[in-house]
C-alpha positions, 0 to 999 in steps of 0.5 A: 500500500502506498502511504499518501503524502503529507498535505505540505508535500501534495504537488501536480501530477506533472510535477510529481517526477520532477519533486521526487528527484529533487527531494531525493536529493535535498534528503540526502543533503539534509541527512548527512549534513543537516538535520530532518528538519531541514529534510522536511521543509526542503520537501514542503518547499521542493513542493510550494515550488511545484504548486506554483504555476508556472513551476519554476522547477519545471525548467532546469536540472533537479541538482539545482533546484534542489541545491537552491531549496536548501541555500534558501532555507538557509538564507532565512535560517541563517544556515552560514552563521558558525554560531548556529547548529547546524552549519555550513558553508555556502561553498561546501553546499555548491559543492556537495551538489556539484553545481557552480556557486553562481548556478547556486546563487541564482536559483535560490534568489528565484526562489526567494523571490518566488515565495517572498521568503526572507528573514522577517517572515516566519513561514520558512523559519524552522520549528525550533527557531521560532522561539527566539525569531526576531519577529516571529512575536512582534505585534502591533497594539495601538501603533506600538511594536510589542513582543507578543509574549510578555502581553496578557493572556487574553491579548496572546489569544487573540493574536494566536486567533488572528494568526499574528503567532505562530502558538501560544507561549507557555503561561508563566507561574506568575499569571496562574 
């Protein structure tokens, strides 16, 4: 029996050749290099990008793309930082996936581009990086920026309602 694939990973009929390949390899990358979280926003990216009409995966060599999705993720990730677990180098990344730097370069920009994805917006920001993403909490109440955690309850709830954040922080002892 085939298992079906998570919502995030649905993608055209005509794409799915083209998605398995790339998340191929963007799975092996992250498995060796990363980490499974990396794995699995790689394919729920591999497959944003396949939904996306025109695919701008449907042009181009699967390496690339793949090359790409995990340069992107790391662009908003800060994936290059050394301070950061896990780390890489760009240059290593290229080199891993066998493309030039430029090839590299160029089709994570397309990418950025195509999903509006940078550093502000939490759509791409892994899981575990939620908790300390600079804007992931940041709402405005009255024209003031606030972070949304040290608010009231009932203001946090709203906010979660409203999808300003990503979840509701845990309730400090000093609140109960």
């Amino acid at each position: 029996m085939v298992k079906p694939k998570p919502v995030g990973e649905k993608v055209p009929k005509q794409m799915e050749g083209k998605f398995e390949e790339i998340a191929c390899l963007t799975d092996a990358f992250c498995s060796q290099h990363l980490n499974a979280e990396y794995a699995e926003m790689s394919r729920q990216l591999a497959a944003a990008l396949c939904r996306k009409r025109p695919s701008p995966l449907a042009a181009g060599q699967a390496k690339s793309w793949a090359c790409g999705i995990v340069h992107a993720l790391g662009m908003v990730n800060f994936l290059y930082d050394s301070s950061q677990t896990p780390h890489i180098k760009a240059s290593e990344l290229y080199q891993v996936f066998g493309i030039a730097e430029s090839t590299g370069q160029g089709k994570s920009k397309a990418i950025r581009d195509a999903m509006k994805m940078s550093y502000y917006d939490t759509t791409w920001c892994l899981p575990s990086r939620l908790d300390k993403h600079p804007t992931a909490w940041l709402i405005s109440i009255n024209g003031f920026p606030m972070d949304a955690r040290y608010t009231s309850r009932e203001i946090q709830e709203e906010a979660f309602h409203r999808g300003l954040i990503p979840y509701l922080p845990p309730i400090n002892d000093s609140e109960e």
